[in-house]
VEXDREN-2710 file (C-alpha; in Angstrom, 1 decimal):
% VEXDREN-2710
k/r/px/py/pz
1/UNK/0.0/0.0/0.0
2/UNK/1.2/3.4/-1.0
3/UNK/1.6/6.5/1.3
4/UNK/-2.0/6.9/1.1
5/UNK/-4.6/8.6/3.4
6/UNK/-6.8/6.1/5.3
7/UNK/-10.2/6.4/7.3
8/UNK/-10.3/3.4/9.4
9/UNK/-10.9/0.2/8.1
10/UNK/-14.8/-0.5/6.1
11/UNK/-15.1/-4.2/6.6
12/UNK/-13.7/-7.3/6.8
13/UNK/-12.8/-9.5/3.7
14/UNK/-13.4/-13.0/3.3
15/UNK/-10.5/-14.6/4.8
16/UNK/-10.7/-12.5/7.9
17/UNK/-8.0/-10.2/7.1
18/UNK/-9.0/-6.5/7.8
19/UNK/-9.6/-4.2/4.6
20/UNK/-8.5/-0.5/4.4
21/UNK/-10.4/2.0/2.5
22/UNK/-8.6/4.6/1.5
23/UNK/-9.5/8.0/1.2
24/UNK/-8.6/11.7/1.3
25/UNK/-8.9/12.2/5.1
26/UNK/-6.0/13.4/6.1
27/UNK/-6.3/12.3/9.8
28/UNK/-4.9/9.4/9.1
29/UNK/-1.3/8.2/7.2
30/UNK/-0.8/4.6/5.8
31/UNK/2.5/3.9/8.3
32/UNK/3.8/5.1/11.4
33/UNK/7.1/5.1/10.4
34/UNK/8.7/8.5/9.3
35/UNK/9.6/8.7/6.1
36/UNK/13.3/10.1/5.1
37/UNK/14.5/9.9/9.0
38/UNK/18.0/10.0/10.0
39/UNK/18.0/6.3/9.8
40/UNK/17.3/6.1/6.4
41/UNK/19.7/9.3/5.2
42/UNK/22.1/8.2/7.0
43/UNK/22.7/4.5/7.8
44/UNK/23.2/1.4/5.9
45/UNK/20.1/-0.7/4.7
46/UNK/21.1/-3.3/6.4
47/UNK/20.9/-2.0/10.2
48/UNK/17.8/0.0/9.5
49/UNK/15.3/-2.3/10.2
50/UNK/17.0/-2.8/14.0
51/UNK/17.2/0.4/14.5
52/UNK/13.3/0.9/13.4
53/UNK/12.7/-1.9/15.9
54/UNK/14.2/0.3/18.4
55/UNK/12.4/3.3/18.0
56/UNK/15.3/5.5/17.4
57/UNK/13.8/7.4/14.3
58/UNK/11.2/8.0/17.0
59/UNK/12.8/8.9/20.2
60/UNK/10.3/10.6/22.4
61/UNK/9.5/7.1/23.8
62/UNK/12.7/7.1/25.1
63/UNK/12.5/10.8/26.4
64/UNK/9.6/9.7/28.6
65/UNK/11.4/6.9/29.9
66/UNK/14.2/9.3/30.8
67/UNK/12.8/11.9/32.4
68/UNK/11.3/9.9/35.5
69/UNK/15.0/8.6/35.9
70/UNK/16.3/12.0/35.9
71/UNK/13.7/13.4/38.6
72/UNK/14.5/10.7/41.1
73/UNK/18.4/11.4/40.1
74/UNK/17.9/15.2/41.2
75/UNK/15.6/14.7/43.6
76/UNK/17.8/12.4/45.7
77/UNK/20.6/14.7/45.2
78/UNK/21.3/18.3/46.8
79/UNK/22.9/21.0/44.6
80/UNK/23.2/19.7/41.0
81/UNK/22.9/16.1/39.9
82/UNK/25.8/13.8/38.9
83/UNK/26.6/14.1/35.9
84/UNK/27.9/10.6/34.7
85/UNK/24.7/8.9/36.3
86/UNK/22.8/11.4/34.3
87/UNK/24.8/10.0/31.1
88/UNK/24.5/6.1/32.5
89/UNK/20.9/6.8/32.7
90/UNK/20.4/8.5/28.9
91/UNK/22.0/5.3/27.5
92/UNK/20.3/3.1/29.8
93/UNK/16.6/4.6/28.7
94/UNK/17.3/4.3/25.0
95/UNK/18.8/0.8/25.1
96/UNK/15.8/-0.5/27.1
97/UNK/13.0/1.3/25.9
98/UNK/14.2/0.0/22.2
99/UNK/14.4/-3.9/23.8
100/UNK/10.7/-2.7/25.0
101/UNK/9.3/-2.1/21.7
102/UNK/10.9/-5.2/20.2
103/UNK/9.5/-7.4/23.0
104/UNK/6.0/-5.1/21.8
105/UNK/6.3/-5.9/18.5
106/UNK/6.8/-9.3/18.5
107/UNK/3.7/-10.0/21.0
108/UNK/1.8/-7.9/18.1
109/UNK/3.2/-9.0/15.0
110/UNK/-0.2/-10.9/14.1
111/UNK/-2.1/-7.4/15.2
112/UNK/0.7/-5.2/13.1
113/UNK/0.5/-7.0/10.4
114/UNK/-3.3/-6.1/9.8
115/UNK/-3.3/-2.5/10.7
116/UNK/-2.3/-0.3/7.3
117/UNK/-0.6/1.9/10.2
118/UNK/1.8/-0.9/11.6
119/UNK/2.4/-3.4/8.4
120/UNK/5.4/-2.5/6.9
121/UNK/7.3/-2.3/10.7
122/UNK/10.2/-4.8/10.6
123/UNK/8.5/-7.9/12.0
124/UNK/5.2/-8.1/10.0
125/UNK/6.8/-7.2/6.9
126/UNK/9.1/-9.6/6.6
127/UNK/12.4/-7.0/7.2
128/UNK/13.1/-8.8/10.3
129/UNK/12.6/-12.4/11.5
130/UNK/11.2/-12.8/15.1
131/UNK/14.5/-14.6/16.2
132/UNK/16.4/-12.3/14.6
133/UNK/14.0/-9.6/16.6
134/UNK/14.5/-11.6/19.9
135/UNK/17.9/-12.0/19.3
136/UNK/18.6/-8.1/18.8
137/UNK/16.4/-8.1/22.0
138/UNK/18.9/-9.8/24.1
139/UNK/21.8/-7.7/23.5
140/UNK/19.9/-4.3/24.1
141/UNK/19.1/-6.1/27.3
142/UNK/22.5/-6.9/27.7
143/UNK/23.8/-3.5/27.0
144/UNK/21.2/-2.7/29.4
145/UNK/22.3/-4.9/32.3
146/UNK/25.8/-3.6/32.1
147/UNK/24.9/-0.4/32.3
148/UNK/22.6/-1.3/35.2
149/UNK/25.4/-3.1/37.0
150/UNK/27.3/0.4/37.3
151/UNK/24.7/1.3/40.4
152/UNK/25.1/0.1/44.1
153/UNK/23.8/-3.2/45.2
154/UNK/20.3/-1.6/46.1
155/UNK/20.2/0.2/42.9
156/UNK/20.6/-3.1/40.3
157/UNK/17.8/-4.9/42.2
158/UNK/15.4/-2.2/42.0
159/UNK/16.1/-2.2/38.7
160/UNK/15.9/-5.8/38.1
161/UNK/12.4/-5.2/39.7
162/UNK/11.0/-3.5/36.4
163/UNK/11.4/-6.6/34.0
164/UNK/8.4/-7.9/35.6
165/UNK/6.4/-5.4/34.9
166/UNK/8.1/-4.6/31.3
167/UNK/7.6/-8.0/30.4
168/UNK/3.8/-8.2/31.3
169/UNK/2.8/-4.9/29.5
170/UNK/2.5/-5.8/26.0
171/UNK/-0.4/-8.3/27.0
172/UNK/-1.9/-6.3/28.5
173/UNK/-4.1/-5.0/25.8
174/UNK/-5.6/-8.2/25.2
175/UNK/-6.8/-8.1/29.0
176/UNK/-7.6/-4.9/30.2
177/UNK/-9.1/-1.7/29.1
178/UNK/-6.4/0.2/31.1
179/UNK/-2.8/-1.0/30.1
180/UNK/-1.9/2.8/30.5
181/UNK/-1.9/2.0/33.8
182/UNK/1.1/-0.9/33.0
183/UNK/2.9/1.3/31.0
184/UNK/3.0/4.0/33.9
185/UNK/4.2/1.2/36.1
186/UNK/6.7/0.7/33.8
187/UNK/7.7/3.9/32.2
188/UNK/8.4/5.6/35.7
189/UNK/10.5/2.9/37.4
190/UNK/13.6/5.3/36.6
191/UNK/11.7/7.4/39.3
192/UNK/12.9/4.5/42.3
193/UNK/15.9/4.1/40.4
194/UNK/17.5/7.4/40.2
195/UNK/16.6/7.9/43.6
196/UNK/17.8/4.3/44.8
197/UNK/21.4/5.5/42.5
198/UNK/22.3/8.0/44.9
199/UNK/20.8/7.2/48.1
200/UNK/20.9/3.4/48.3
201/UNK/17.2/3.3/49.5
202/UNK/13.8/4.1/48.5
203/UNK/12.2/7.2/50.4
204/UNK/8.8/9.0/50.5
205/UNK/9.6/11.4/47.8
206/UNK/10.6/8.9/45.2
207/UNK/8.0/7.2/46.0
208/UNK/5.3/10.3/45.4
209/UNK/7.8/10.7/42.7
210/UNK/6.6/7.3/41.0
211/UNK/3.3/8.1/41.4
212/UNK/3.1/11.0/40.1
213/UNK/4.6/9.6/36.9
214/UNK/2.4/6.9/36.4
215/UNK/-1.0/9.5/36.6
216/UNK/1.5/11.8/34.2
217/UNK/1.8/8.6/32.1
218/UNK/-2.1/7.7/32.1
219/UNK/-2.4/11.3/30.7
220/UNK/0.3/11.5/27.9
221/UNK/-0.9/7.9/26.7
222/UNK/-4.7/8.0/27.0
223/UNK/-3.9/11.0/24.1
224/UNK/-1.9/9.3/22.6
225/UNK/-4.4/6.4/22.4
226/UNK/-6.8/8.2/20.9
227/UNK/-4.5/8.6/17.8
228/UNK/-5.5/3.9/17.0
229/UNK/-9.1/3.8/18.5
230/UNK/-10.4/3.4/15.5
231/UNK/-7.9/0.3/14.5
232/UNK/-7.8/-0.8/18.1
233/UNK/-11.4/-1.4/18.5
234/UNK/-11.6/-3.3/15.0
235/UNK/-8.7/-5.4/16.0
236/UNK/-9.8/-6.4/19.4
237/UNK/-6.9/-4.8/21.3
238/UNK/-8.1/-2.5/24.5
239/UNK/-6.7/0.8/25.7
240/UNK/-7.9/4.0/27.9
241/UNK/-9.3/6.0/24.8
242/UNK/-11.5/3.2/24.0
243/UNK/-13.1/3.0/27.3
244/UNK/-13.1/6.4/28.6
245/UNK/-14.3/7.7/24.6
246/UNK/-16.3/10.5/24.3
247/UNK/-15.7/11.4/27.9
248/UNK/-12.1/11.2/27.9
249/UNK/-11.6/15.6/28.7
250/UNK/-12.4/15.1/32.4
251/UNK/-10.1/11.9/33.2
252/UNK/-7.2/13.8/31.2
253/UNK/-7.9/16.6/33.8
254/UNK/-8.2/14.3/37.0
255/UNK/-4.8/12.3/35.4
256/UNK/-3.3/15.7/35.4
257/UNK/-4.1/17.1/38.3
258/UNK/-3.2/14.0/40.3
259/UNK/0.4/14.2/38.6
260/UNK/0.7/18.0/40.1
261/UNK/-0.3/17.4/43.2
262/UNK/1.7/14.5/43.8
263/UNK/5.1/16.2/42.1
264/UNK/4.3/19.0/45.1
265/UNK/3.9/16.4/47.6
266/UNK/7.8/14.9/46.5
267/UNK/9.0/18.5/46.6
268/UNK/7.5/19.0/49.9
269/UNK/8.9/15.6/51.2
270/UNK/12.0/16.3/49.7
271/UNK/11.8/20.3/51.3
272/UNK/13.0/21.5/47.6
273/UNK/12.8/25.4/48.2
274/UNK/10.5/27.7/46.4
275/UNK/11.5/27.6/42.6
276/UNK/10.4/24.0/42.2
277/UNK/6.7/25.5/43.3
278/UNK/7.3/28.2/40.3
279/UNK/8.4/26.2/37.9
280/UNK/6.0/23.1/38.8
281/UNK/2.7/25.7/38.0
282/UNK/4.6/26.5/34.1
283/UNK/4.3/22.3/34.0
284/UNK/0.9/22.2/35.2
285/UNK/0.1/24.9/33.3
286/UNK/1.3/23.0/30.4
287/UNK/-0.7/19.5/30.8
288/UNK/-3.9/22.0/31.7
289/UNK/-3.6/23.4/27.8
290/UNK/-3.5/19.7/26.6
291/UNK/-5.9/18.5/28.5
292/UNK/-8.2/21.6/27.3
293/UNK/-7.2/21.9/23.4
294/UNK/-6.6/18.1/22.2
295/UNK/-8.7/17.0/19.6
296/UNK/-9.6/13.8/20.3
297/UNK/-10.8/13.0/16.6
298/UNK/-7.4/14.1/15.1
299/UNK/-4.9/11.9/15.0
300/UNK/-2.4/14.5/14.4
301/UNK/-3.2/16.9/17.3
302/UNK/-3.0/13.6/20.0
303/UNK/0.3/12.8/18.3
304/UNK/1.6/16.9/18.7
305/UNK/0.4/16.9/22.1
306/UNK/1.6/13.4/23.3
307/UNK/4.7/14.7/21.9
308/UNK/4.9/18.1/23.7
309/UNK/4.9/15.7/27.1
310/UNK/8.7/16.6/26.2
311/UNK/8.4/20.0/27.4
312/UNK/7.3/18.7/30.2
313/UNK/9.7/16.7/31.1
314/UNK/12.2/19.4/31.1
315/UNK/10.2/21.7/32.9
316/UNK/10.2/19.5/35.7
317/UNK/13.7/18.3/36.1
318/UNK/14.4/22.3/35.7
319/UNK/12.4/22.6/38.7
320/UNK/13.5/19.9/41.1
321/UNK/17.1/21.2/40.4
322/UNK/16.3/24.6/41.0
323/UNK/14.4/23.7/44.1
324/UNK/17.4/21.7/45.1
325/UNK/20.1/24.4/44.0
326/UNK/17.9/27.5/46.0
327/UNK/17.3/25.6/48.9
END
């Protein structure tokens, strides 16, 4: 199929494969994979499809894995964070979130490989093998581990901690209407670890720390969600935009708010001194203005505004610092 514009998906053909029909709304595009990236300008044909598997011509998955890492990192630290852990953590986030989306796209290859959106990604299009997927796995897990085994004692096993719940999440679909709720889990770990790096323990504020995350996670991804609801609900996979549909605006709201309030209650438990409080308001200002101008029905607005969750990010690991710095 050609770079085509698609509406959803009309009706299902005879031997139960699901049928595009393509039109001009330009809500949706044919693939989710970015034409003319820096992987393709730039790298042999060969690696490409690993790298696709990875997510690297897509990296704000691997932004939002960081950032919780980060927080706990400066919130455990007074004065300005360490540097190296800062980098230990950056390669950490993008080695693992890439074996994360190859462990995803292997449980939904036979999902993928219906969706106009998600055939031609390695797997289902026949680029990559699934043992040459779960092979390419291992080593980012690998990498992974090594970098993992740089922390204390305390640190690797709260780290080791995470695999159950990384491994569980792309099932969860299949279960539950709320595997945003997994992903949070899972996407905010770095919260414990970057705390658990420096202090060798796991205190109140990392803890409000993680929660926050996973309500700023249920947020950024219930958008997010609302970008496949149309193929999701065709191909039987659950989510958050599916069951929270036309009333979505209020949850995002509640989600957001939740987030806030628990990010005040780390600084507090933390005593981070009065520019985190500054700084945290320009955050929730920010999810407040997603929240009130996403366009649920718009593919490309959800997609914009999951991927302003960026700004986000920074705005708050600006503030914990500063809180930490003017103290």
């Amino acid at each position: 199929m050609g770079p085509g514009k698609i509406s959803g998906f009309a009706c299902l053909a005879g031997n139960g494969v699901i049928v595009p029909v393509m039109t001009d709304n330009p809500r949706h595009t044919a693939s989710d994979i970015p034409a003319g990236s820096w992987v393709d300008r730039r790298l042999p044909a060969a690696v490409r499809p690993y790298l696709r598997l990875a997510r690297l011509d897509r990296p704000i998955g691997a932004w939002l894995l960081l950032f919780p890492c980060w927080w706990g990192l400066a919130l455990a630290t007074p004065g300005w964070p360490d540097p190296w852990l800062a980098v230990l953590f950056a390669i950490g986030a993008v080695v693992m979130r890439g074996a994360g989306c190859t462990l995803n796209d292997i449980a939904d290859r036979d999902f993928d490989g219906q969706v106009a959106r998600t055939a031609d990604r390695p797997i289902p299009s026949g680029a990559v093998s699934v043992g040459q997927a779960a092979a390419f796995m291992v080593v980012l897990t690998l990498i992974g581990l090594t970098v993992l085994l740089q922390f204390n004692d305390f640190a690797v096993a709260v780290g080791a901690g995470s695999l159950i719940v990384v491994a569980v999440y792309p099932f969860m679909k299949r279960i539950t209407h709320w595997p945003q709720v997994v992903l949070g889990l899972a996407f905010n770990w770095g919260a414990l670890l970057g705390w658990a790096a420096v202090r060798g323990d796991l205190g109140w504020p990392a803890i409000a720390l993680y929660a926050a995350g996973i309500f700023w996670t249920l947020g950024y991804d219930t958008i997010y969600a609302h970008q496949d609801k149309e193929d999701d609900l065709l191909v039987g996979v659950k989510s958050t935009a599916l069951r929270l549909g036309a009333g979505t605006r209020p949850w995002l709201y509640s989600f957001f708010a939740a987030a806030v309030a628990l990010l005040a209650m780390a600084g507090f438990l933390a005593q981070l001194g009065w520019p985190f409080y500054t700084l945290l308001g320009v955050a929730a200002a920010h999810m407040g203005w997603q929240a009130a101008t996403v366009d649920l029905d718009t593919p490309r607005d959800c997609l914009a505004k999951f991927k302003s969750n960026r700004h986000v990010g920074w705005v708050i690991l600006g503030a914990i610092i500063a809180g930490q710095v003017v103290n």
